[in-house]
Every structure is written in structure tokens, then in C-alpha cells.
Backbone bond lengths (Angstrom), bond angles and torsions (degrees), N, CA, C in turn:
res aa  C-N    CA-C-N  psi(-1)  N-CA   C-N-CA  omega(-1)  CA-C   N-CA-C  phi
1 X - - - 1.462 - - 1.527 109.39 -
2 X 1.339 124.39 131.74 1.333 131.57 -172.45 1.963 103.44 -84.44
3 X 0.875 131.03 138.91 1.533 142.33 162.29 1.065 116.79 -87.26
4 X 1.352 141.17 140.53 1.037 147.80 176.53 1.657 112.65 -121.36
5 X 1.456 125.49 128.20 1.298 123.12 179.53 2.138 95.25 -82.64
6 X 1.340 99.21 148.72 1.797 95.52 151.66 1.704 95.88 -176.39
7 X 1.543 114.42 -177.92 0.979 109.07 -157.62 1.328 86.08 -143.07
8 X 1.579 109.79 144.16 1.603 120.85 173.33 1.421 109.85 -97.02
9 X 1.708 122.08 166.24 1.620 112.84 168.17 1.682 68.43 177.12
10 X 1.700 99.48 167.44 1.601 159.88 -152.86 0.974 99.09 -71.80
11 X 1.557 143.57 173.54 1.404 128.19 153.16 1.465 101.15 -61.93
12 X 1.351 126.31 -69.94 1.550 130.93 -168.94 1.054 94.41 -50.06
13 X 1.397 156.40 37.16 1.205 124.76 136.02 1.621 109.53 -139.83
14 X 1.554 110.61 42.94 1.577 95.26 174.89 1.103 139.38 -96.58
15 X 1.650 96.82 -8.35 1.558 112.44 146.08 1.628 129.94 -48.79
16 X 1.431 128.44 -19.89 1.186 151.49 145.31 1.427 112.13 -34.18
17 X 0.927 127.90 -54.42 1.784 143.39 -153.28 1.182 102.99 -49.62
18 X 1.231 131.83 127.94 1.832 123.28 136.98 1.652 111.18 -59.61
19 X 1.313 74.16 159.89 1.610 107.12 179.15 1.576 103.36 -49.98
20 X 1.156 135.67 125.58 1.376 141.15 144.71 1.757 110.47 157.36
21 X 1.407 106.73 -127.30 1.705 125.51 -165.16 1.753 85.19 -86.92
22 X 1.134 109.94 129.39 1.770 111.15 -179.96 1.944 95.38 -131.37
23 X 1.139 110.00 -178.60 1.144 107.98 -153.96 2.210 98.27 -160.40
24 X 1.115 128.20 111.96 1.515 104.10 -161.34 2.036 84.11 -150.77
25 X 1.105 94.79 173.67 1.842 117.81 177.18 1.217 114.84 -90.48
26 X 1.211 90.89 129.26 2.071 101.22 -178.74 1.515 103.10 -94.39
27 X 1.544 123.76 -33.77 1.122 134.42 159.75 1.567 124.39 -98.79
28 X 1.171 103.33 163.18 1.843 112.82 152.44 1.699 98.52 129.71
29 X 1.349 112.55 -179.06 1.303 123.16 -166.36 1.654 100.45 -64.08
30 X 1.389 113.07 -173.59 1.697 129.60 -156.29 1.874 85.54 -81.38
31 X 1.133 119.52 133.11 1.809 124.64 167.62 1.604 94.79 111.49
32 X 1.020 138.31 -37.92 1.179 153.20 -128.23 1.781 118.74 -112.22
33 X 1.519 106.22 -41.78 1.446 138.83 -168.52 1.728 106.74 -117.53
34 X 2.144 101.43 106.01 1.159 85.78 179.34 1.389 143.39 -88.49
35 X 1.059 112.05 150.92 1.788 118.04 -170.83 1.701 109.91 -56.63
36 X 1.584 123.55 -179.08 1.495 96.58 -164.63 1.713 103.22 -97.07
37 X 1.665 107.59 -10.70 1.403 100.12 165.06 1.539 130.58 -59.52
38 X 1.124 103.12 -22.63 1.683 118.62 171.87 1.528 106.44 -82.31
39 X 0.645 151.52 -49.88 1.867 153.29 129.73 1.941 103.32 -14.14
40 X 1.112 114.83 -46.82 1.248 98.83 -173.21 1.675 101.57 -111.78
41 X 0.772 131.57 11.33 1.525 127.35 150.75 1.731 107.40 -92.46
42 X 1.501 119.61 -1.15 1.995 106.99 -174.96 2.109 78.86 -138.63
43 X 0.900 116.93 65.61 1.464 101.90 145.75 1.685 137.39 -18.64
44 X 0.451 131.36 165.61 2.085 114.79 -179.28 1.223 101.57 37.09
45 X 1.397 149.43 -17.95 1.249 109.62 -163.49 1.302 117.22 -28.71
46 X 1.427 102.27 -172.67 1.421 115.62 164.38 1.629 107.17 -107.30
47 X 1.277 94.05 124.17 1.844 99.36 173.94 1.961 117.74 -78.88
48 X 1.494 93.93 130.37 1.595 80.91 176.63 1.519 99.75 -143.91
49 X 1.713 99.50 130.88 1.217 112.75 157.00 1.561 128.25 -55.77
50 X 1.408 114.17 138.23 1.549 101.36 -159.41 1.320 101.72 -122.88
51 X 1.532 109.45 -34.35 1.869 112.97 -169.56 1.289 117.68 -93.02
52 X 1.153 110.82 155.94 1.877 136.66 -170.02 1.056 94.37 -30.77
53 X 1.689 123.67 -56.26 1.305 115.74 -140.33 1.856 113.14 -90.98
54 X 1.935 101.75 9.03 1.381 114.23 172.94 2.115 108.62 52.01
55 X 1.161 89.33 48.77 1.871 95.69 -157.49 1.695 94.84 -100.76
56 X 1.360 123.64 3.81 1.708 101.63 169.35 1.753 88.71 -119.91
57 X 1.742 107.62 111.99 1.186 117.74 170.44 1.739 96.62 -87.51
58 X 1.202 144.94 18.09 1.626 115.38 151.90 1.447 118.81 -116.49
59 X 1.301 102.92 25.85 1.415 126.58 178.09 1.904 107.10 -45.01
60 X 1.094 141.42 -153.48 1.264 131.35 155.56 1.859 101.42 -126.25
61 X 1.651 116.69 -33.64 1.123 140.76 -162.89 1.677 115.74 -111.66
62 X 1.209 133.49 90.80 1.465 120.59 150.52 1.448 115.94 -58.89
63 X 1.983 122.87 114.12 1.071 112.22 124.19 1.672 160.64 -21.97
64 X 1.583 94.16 75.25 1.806 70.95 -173.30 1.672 109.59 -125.35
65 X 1.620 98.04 125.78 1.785 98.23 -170.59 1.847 78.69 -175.87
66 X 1.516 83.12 -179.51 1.842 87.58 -169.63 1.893 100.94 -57.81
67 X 1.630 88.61 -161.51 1.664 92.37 -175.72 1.829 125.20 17.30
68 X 1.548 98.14 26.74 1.527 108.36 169.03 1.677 124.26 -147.53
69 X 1.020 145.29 -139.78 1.274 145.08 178.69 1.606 103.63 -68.79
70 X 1.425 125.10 163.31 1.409 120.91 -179.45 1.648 104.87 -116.85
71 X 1.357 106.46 174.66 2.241 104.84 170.57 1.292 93.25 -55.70
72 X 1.435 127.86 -34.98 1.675 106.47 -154.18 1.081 102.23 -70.55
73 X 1.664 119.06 -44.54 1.567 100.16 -175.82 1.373 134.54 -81.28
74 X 1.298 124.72 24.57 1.350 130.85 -156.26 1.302 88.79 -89.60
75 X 1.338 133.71 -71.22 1.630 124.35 -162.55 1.298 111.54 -72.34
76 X 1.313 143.50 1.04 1.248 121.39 132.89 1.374 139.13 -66.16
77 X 1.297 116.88 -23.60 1.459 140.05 151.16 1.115 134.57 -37.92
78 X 1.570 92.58 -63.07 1.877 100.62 175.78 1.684 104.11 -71.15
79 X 1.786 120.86 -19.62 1.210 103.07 -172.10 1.349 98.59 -82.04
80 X 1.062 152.94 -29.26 1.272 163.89 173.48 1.331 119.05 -40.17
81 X 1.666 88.97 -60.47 1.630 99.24 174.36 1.849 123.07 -67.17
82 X 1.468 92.15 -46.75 1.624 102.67 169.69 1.656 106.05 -33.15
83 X 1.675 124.09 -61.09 1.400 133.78 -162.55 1.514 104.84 -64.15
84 X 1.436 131.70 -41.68 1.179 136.12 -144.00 1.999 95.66 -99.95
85 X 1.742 105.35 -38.12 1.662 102.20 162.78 1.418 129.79 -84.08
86 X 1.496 124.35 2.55 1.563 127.87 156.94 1.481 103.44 -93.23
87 X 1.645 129.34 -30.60 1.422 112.83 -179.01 1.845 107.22 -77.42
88 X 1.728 115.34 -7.99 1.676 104.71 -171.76 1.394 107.16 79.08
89 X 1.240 119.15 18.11 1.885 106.09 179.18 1.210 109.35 -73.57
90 X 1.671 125.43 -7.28 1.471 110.29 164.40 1.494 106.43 -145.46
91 X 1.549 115.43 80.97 1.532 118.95 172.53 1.752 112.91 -10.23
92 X 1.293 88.12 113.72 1.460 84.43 167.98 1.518 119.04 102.87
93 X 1.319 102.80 -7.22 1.598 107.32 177.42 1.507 101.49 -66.07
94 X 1.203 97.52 157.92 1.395 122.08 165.47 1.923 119.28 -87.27
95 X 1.290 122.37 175.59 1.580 112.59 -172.45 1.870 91.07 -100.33
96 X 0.940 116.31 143.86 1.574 120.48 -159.06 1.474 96.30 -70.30
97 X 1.293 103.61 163.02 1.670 137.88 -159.89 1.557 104.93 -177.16
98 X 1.785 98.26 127.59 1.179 99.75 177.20 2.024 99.49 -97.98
99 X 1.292 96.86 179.21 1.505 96.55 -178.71 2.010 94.49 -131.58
100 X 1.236 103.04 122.00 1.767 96.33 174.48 1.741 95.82 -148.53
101 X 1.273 113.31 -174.33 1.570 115.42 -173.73 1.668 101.07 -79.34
102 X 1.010 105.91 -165.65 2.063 114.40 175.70 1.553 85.92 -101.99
103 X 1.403 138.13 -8.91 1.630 102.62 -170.73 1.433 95.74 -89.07
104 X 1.559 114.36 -19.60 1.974 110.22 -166.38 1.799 88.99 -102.43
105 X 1.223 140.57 41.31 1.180 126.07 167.45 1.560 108.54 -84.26
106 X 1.071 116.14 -37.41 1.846 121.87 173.26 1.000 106.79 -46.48
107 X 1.003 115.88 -76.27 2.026 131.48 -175.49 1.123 120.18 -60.83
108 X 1.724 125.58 -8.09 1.880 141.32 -174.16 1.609 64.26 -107.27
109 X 1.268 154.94 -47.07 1.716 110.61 -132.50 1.581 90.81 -112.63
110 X 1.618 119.49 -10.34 1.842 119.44 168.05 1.251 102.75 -88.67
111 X 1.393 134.36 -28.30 2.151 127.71 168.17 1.618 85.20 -49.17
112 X 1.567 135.55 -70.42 1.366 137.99 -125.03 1.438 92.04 -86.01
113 X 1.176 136.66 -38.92 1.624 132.53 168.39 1.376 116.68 -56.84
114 X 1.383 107.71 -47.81 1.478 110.35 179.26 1.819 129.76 -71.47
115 X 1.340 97.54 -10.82 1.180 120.40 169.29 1.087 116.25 -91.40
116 X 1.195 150.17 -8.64 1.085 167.81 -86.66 1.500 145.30 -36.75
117 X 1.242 82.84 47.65 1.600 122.16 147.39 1.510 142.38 -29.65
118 X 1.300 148.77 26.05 1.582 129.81 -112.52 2.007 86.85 -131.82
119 X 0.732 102.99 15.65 1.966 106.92 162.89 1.253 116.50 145.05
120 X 1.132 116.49 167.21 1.561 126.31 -165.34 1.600 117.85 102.34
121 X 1.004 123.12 -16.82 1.187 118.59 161.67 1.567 125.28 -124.50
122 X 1.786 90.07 145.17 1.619 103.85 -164.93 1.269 112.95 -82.51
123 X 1.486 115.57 176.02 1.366 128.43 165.49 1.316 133.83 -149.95
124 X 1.623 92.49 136.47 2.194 105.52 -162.73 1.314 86.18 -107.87
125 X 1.561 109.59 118.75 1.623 132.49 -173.94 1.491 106.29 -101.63
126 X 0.734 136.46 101.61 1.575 141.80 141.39 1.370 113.18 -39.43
127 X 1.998 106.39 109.41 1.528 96.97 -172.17 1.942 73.42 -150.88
128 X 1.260 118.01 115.55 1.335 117.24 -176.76 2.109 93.60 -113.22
129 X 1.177 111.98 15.09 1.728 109.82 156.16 1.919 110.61 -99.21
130 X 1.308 99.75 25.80 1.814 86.32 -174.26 1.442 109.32 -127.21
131 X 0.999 115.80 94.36 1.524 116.60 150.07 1.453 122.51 7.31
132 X 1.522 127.74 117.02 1.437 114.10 172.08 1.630 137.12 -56.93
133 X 1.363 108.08 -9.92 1.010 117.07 160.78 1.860 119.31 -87.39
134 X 0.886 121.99 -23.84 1.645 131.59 146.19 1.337 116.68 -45.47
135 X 1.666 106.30 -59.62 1.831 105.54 -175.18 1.430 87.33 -56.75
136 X 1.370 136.07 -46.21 1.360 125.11 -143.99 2.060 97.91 -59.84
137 X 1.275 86.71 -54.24 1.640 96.54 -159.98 1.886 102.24 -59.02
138 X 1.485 103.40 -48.10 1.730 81.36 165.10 1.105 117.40 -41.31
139 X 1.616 137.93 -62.38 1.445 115.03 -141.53 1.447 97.95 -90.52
140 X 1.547 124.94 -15.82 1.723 121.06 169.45 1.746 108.47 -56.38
141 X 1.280 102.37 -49.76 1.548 86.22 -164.65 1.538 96.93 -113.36
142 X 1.351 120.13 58.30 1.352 126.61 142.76 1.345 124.80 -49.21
143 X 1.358 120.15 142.34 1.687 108.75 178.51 2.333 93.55 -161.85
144 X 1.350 82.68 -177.16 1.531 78.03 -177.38 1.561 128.05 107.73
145 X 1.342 124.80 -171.71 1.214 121.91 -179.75 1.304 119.76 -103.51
146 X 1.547 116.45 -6.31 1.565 146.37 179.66 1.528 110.59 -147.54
147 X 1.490 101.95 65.69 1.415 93.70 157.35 1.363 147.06 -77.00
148 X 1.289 99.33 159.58 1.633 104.74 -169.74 1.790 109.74 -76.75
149 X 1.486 116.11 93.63 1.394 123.68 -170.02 1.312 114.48 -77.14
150 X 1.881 105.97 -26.92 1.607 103.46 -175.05 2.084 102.58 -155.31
151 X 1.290 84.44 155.39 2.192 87.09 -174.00 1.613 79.40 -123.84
152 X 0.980 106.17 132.63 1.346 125.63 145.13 2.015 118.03 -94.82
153 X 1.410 108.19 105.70 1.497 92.67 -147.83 1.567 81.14 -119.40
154 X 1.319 154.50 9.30 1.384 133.96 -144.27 2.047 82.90 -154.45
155 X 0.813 125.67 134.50 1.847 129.18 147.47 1.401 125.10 -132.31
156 X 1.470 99.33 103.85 1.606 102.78 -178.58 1.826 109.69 -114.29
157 X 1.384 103.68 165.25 1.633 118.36 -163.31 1.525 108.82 -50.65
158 X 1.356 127.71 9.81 1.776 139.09 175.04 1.043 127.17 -123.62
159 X 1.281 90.89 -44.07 2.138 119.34 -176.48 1.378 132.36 -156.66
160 X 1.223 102.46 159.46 1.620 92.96 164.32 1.420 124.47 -111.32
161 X 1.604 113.50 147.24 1.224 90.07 -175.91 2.193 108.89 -110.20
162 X 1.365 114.01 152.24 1.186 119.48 -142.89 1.798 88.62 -130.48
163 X 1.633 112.00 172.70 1.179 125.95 156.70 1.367 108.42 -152.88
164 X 1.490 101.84 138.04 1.227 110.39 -170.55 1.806 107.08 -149.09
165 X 1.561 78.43 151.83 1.798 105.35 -163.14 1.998 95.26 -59.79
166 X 1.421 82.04 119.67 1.850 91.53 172.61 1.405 123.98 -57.49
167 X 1.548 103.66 -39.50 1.807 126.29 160.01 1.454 104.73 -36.62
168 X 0.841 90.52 -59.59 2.232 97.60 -162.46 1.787 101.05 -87.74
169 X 1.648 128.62 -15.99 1.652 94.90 141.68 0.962 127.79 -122.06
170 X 1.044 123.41 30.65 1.751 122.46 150.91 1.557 113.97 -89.36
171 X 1.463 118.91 -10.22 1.607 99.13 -179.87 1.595 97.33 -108.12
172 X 1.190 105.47 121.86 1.471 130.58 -171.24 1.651 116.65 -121.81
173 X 1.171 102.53 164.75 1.501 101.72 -168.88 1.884 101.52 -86.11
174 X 1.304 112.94 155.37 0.844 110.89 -151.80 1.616 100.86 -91.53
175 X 1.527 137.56 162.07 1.258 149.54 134.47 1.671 120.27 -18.42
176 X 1.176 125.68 94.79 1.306 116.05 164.35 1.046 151.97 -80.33
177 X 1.396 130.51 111.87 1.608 120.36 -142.14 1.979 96.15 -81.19
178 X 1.542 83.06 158.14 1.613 90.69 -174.49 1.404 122.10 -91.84
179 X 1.561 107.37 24.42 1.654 138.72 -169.30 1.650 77.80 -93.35
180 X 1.202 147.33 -67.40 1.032 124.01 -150.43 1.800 125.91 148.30
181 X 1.463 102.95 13.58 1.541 89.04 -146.73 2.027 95.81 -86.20
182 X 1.412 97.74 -168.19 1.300 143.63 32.88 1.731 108.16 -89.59
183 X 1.265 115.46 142.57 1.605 120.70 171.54 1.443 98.88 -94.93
184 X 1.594 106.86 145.68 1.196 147.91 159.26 1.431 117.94 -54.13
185 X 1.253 126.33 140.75 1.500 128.39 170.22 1.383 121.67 -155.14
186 X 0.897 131.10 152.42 1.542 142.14 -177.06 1.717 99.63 -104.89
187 X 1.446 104.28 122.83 1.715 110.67 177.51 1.998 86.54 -83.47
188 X 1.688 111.65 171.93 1.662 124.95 -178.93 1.216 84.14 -118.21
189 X 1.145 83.71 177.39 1.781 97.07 167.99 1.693 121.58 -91.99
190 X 0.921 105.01 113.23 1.685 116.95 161.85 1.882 91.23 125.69
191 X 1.798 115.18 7.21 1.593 76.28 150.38 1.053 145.12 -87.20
192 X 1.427 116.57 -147.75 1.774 111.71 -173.24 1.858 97.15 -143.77
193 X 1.009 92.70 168.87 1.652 89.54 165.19 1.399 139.43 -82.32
194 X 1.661 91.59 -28.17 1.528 108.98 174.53 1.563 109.88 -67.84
195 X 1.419 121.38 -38.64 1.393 125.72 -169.57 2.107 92.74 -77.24
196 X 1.248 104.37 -49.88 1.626 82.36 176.35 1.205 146.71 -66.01
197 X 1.349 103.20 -24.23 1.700 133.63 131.38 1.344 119.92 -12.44
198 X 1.504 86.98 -78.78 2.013 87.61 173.70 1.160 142.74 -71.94
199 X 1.797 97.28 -27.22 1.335 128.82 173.85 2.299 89.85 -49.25
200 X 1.232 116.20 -52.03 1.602 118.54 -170.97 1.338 114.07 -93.56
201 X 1.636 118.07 1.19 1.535 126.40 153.25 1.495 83.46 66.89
202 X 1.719 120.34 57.91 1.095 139.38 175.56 1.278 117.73 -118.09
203 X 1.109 156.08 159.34 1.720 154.94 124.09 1.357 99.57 -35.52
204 X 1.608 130.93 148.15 1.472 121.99 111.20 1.599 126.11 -6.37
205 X 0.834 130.89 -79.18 1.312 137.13 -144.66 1.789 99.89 -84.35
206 X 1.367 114.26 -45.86 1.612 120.51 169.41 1.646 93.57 -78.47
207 X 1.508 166.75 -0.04 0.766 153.65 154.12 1.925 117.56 -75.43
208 X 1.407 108.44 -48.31 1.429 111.89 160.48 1.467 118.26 -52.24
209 X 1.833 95.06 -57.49 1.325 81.40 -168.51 1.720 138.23 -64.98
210 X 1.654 101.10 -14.68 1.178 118.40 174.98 1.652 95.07 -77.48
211 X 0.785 159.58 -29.50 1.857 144.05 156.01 1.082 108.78 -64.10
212 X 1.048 144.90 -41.44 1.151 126.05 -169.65 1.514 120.51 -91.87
213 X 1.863 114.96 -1.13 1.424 96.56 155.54 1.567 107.97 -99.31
214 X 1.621 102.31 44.61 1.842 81.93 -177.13 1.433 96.81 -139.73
215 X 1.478 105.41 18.97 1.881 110.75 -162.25 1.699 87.88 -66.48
216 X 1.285 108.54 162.93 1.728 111.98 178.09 1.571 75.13 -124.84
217 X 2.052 101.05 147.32 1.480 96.57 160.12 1.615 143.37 -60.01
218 X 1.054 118.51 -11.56 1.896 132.50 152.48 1.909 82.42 -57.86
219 X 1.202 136.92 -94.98 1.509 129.47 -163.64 1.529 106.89 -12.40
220 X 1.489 111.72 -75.88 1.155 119.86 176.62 1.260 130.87 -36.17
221 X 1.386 112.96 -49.70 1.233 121.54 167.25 1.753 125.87 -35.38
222 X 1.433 89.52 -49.52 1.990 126.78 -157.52 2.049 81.36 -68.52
223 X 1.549 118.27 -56.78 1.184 129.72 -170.11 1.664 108.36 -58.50
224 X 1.348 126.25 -42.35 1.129 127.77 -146.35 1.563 99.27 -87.50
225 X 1.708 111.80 -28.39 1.107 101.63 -174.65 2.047 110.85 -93.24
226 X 1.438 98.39 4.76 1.554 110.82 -137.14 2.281 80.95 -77.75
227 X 1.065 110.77 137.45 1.634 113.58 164.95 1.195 116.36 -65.93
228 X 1.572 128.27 136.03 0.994 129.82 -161.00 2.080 95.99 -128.66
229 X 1.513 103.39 115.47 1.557 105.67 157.31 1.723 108.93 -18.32
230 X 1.482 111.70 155.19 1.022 119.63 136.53 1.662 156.15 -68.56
231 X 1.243 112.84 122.01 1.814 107.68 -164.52 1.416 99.41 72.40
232 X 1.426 103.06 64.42 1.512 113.46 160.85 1.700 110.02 -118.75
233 X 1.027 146.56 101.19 1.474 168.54 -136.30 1.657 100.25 -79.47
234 X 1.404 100.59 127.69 2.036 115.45 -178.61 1.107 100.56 -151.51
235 X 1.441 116.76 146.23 1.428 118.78 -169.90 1.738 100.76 -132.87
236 X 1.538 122.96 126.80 1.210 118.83 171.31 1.972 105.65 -109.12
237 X 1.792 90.52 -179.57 1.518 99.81 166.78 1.368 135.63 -64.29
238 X 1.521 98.66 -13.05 1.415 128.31 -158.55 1.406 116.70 -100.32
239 X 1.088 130.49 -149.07 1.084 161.74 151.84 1.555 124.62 -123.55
């Protein structure tokens, strides 16, 4: 997995920034929320929702720490966000990730289960006791149902500086053509998923998930009755 260094900051301070992967607020009070010249001087940033009311679902980032979003609202969020980055409602989103410190990661990852929440969304930890070679190794050997995509490990009087999983910003939501889609397709026999996957220069996981918010009930139907190989992998609430 490749790492990426970049650095977050305020609106008032994005003139501050070094050169590279930057990271800024789509929401929050006046100083705080960047303007669209700051958006068009950091391309990719990273978008982050900042306010209580968790109200920009194509954000890439939930805020959650005081004077910002709370645990309760996170798993409605990430479900929100999940729907809005497989439908493309904002080219270029990222697959949601909340951002909170390492002491509230326990209590952000039992709100997100209990909500019913249970994987798919990442997490950018604020841990300013870790060595950059530490942030590094968290987000390399991330694993799990909530991985750790980004450390914010450094806070200085402009910015912060962060590392974050190259995986999680380069796979973005895709461009939607103004033909109409999502388009329909018929799988043959003897493909696979991985090859149709690649065949759309997709992931697995952004390849499902983009079908499955677009199944029509006839789809469902076609699926429910459809035979399935043996030791093919499903995950319930249960046991």
C-alpha cells in the first residue's frame, strides 16, 4: 500500500499549505469552511464535513470530536455517504471515513455497530504522540472492518500534517455520463467478478457496491433464485 504525506488546515489558513495532498472543510462556522478559491487552488483535497448536524453526505470525511459531529451521528452518515459515493452524486468522492482522536476510537467504532454500522467505513485518527514513521505503519498495516485510512500525527500553528492510505484517495467515485446510467448488463458464463471489476478499472468492493445500489426488483428476483457455487462468502448480524 502506497502512503501519502498531506496536510489539513481552516479556510483562513489555506494559503498556508505546502505543496501536495491537502485536506480542508466543506462545512463549519465563518474561518473554518473553505471558500471555492481554496477548492480550486488544492484539487483532490480531501473534503470534510465539520458541523453537528453531519449535513454534507458527499463529503469524503466525517468530523467527529467536540464543537463537531458526535458517535451518534456517524452511522447514519457513513450510511448516507456509502449511497451518495456508489450512486456518483459527487464525482470524485471518496468511500466515507470518519476522522476522531485514538482516545474516542472505541466508542466511534461501538456508536457505528450499534447503529448498524458493522464495516465499510474508514478511519483518520488523530494521534499527535506518534512518530511519522508510526503514522506510517498504522495506515500500512491497516486491516479490519474500519480501517485506519489516515493518522493525523503532527499539529502545528497553520496545519496539520497527516498520512494517508494512497488506496483510499485514489479510489473515487466515478464520473457520470449524461446518457443516463447506471447501465444494465448481462454477466456469460465463466465470468468472475474480479475480471469484471477490472474489465471497469474498479475494486471488488466499489464494483459490488456500485450494483447493488442499482439492483431493480426483477434484478433481485434474477439473484434470489440464481445458484450459487460452493464457499461463496455472506456476512449477517447474527450468528
Amino acid at each position: 500500500m502506497s502512503v501519502v504525506i498531506g496536510h489539513d488546515a481552516i479556510g483562513v489558513n489555506v494559503s498556508r499549505l505546502p505543496p501536495g495532498q491537502a485536506a480542508g472543510y466543506t462545512t463549519g462556522t465563518s474561518g473554518i469552511a473553505w471558500n471555492s478559491s481554496g477548492w480550486a487552488a488544492h484539487p483532490g483535497a480531501v473534503r470534510i464535513c465539520q458541523d453537528a448536524a453531519a449535513s454534507d453526505r458527499t463529503a469524503d470525511v466525517l468530523d467527529v470530536e467536540r464543537y463537531a459531529a458526535t458517535n451518534s451521528v456517524a452511522a447514519g452518515w457513513c450510511k448516507a455517504a456509502q449511497k451518495t459515493f456508489f450512486a456518483g452524486a459527487r464525482p470524485g468522492q471518496r468511500s466515507p471515513a470518519l476522522y476522531t482522536s485514538a482516545s474516542n476510537v472505541t466508542p466511534l467504532v461501538n456508536a457505528l455497530i450499534a447503529g448498524g454500522v458493522t464495516h465499510g467505513c474508514g478511519l483518520w485518527v488523530a494521534n499527535w504522540n506518534l512518530s511519522q514513521v508510526q503514522a506510517y505503519a498504522d495506515v500500512v498495516n491497516a486491516a479490519g472492518p474500519f480501517p485506519i485510512i489516515g493518522v493525523q500525527w503532527s499539529s502545528g500553528p497553520f496545519y496539520d500534517t497527516d498520512v494517508f492510505s494512497g488506496t483510499w484517495l485514489a479510489r473515487v467515485s466515478a464520473i457520470l455520463s449524461a446518457a443516463g446510467p447506471p447501465y444494465r448488463h448481462l454477466t456469460r458464463a465463466g465470468d468472475t467478478i474480479g475480471a469484471l471489476a477490472k474489465a471497469r478499472n474498479a475494486t471488488v468492493e466499489h464494483f459490488l457496491g456500485r450494483c447493488a445500489a442499482a439492483y431493480t426488483p426483477a434484478d433481485l428476483g434474477l439473484l434470489e433464485a440464481a445458484k450459487l457455487p460452493a464457499d461463496v462468502p455472506f456476512y449477517t448480524e447474527h450468528p
